[in-house]
N, C-alpha and C positions, 0 to 999 in steps of 0.2 A: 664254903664251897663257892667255886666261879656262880655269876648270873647264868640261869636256865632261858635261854632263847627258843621261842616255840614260834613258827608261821602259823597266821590262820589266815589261810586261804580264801578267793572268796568263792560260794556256792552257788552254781547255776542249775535252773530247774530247764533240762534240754528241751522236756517234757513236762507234764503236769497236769494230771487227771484227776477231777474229785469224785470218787466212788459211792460217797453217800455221807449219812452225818450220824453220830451216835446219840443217845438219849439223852447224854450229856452235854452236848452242844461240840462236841470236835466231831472234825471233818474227816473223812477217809481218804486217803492220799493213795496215786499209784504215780511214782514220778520217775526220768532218770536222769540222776542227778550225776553231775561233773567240776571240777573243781579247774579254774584258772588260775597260772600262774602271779598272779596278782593277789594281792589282800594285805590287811593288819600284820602285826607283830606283836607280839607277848612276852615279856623280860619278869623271871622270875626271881627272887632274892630271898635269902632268909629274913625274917622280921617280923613283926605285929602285922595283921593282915591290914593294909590299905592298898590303895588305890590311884594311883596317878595317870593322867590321859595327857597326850602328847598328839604332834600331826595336826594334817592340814583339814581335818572333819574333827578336833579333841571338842571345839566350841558346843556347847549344847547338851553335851552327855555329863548324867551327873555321876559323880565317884562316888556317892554313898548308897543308889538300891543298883548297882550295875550287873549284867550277869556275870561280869568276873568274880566279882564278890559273891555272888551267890554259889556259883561254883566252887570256890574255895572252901564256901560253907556246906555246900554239900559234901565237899571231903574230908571235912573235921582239920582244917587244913590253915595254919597261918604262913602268909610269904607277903612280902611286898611285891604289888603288882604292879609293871609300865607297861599300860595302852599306847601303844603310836597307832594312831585312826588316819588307815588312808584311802580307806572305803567311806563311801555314804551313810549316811545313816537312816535306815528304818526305807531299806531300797532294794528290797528285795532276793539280795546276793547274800545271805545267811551272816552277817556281818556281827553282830552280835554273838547269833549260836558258834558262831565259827570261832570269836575270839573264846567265848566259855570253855568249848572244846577246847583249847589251846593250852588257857590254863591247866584243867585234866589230866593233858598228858606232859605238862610240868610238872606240875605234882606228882606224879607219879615218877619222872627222872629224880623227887626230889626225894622219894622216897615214902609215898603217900598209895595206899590203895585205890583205883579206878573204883568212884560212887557206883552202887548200883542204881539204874533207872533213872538213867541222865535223862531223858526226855524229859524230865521233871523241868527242866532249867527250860526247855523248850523243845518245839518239834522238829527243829534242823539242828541238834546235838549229835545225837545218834552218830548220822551223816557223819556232822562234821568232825568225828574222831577220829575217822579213819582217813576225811576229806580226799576219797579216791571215789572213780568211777561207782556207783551200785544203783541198784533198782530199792529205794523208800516204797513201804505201804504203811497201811496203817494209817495210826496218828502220827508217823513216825520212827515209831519202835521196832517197826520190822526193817531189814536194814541187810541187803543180797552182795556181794559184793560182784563187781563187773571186771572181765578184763580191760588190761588198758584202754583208752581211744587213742587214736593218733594224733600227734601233736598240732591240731588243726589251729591255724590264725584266727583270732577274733578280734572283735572291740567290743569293751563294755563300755556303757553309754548311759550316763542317769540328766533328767532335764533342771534337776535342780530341785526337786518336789519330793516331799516324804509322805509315802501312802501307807496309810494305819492298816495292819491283815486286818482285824476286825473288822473296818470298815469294805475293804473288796470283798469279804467273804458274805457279808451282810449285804452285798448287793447283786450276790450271784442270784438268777434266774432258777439256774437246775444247777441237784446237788447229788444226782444219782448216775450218771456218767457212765457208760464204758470205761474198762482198764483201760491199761495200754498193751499191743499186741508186744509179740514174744519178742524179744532184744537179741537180735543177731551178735555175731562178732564186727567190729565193723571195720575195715581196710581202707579209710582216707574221707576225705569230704563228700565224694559222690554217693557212695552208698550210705552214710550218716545222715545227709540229706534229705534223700531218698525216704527213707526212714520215718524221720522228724515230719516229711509232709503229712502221713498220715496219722501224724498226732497231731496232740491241743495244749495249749496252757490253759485249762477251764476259769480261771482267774482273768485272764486278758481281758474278756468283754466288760467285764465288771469296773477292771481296773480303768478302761477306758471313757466309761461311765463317769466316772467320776475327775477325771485328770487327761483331758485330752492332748495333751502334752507328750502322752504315751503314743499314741500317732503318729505324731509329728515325728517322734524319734525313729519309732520303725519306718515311717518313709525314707526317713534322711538316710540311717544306712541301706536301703533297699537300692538308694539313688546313687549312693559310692559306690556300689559292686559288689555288696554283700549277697552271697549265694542262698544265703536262707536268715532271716532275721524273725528275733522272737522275746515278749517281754518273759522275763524271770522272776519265778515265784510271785508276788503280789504286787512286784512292783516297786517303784515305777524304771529302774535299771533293764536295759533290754542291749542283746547280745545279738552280734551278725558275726559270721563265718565268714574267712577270704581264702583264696586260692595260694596266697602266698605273703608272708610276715612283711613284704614292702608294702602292699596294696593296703595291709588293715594300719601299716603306720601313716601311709599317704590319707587314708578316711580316717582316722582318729585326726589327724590333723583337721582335716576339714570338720569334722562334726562340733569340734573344739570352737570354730568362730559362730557358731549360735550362743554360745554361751554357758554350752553345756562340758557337764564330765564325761571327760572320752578318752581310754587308755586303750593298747593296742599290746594284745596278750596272746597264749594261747591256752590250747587245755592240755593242763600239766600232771604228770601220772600220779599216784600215790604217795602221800609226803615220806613214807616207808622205801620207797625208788627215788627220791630226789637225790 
C-alpha cells in the first residue's frame, strides 16, 4: 500500500484553567483548545515498527522511548514511522501528543483499531485526534467538540527554551481555579477576544517564574499589533491574534530578528474539513 501521510497539527490552549488536582497527583483541566494550521507530519509505511525523525527540530528527540512508538504499541500495531519535526520541542503546542495522535489515525487508515484510553500516551491525545476546536476537561479525557472558529491570523512564537509541564505545574500557586465560563459561538476576532479576556492560562504565572523569556515574548507581540496575545499550555510557545494574514506575516517577520521561532498561521478547522 502507498505511504499513510497524516498532519499533526499544532495545539493551542486559547484558554486554560486548573480546576484542582487528583489524589494521584494529575491536574484537572477546563481548556479551549484550537488547532493552527501549522505543525509536524507523520509518513506511515508497512514494516517492523521503527522510528525515523526528519526536520528542522529532528535534533534532540530520541527514536527509541518516542510517543510515536508508544503509540503504535498501544495499537498492537507495526509500520515504519517518519517524524518531520517542525514544531519545537517540549513547547507547549501539544507537539508530541499531536504527533502520537497522528500516528492513530494512520493506523487506523492502515487498518488497525483506534486504542482505547489514548490519554494513556498523554493528556493532549484525546484532543489531538480529532485536532478540532473542543472544550478538554478532566485530565484530559473528557473531550466536547466545538464549532468551528473563524479563520483568525496568528503567530506562534517560542524563545528558544524548553519548559518541563512538571516543572510549571510544580510551581503553580493555586490549583483549585474557576472553570471557564460557557463557550459561545464566536463570529470573528472581536468577539473571540472578548471572550479570552475573561479568561486565564493558570500555567502563565508559573511559567513566567521560571523563564522569563516568556515575557519578553508576550510583549513583543503585544508591541506588533497583536489584538490579544497569550502563552499556550505550559509553555513556553505563546500565540497573538491579527486583524489580518499580512499584519501577522509583517510580525512574524519582526519577532524572527530576536532570534526567536516565529510562523505566521492561522486557526484551521477540523483536519476532518481540511
Amino acid at each position: 500500500m502507498p505511504p499513510v501521510v497524516e498532519a499533526a497539527p499544532a495545539k493551542l490552549n486559547l484558554a486554560l484553567h486548573v480546576t484542582g488536582r487528583r489524589a494521584d497527583g494529575y491536574h484537572l483541566l477546563d481548556s479551549l483548545v484550537a488547532f493552527a494550521g501549522v505543525g509536524d507530519v507523520v509518513t506511515l509505511e508497512p514494516g517492523p515498527l521503527s522510528l525515523r525523525i526528519d526536520g528542522p527540530f529532528a535534533a534532540g528527540l530520541s527514536t527509541d522511548d518516542n510517543l510515536c512508538l508508544r503509540a503504535a504499541r498501544l495499537a498492537g500495531a507495526d509500520a515504519a514511522i517518519t517524524l518531520t519535526k517542525t514544531l519545537p520541542v517540549a513547547s507547549g503546542i501539544g507537539g508530541g501528543s499531536a504527533d502520537a495522535a497522528a500516528v492513530l489515525r494512520g493506523l487506523v487508515q492502515m487498518g488497525h483499531a483506534l486504542p482505547l484510553q489514548a490519554e494513556r500516551l498523554g493528556a493532549d491525545v484525546p484532543v489531538c485526534l480529532a485536532s478540532g476546536p473542543a472544550r478538554m476537561q478532566g485530565v484530559g479525557e473528557v473531550v466536547t467538540p466545538l464549532p468551528p472558529l473563524p479563520p483568525i491570523p496568528l503567530v506562534l512564537v517560542n524563545p528558544g527554551i524548553a519548559l518541563s509541564t512538571p516543572q510549571v505545574f510544580a510551581a503553580m500557586d493555586r490549583r483549585d481555579n474557576p472553570g471557564l465560563p460557557a463557550i459561545p459561538r464566536f463570529a470573528g476576532l472581536a468577539d473571540l477576544t472578548a471572550w479570552l479576556a475573561g479568561t486565564r492560562n493558570d500555567l502563565e504565572p508559573a511559567a513566567l517564574s521560571i523563564a522569563p523569556a516568556v515575557g519578553q515574548v508576550l510583549d513583543a507581540l503585544r508591541t506588533t499589533g497583536a489584538a490579544f496575545a497569550r502563552m499556550s499550555g505550559s509553555g513556553a510557545t505563546c500565540f497573538g491574534f491579527y486583524d489580518s494574514p499580512d499584519r501577522a506575516r509583517i510580525a512574524a517577520t519582526a519577532l524572527k530578528r530576536h532570534g526567536w521561532w516565529a510562523v505566521a498561521t492561522e486557526l484551521a478547522p477540523p483536519l476532518a474539513a481540511r
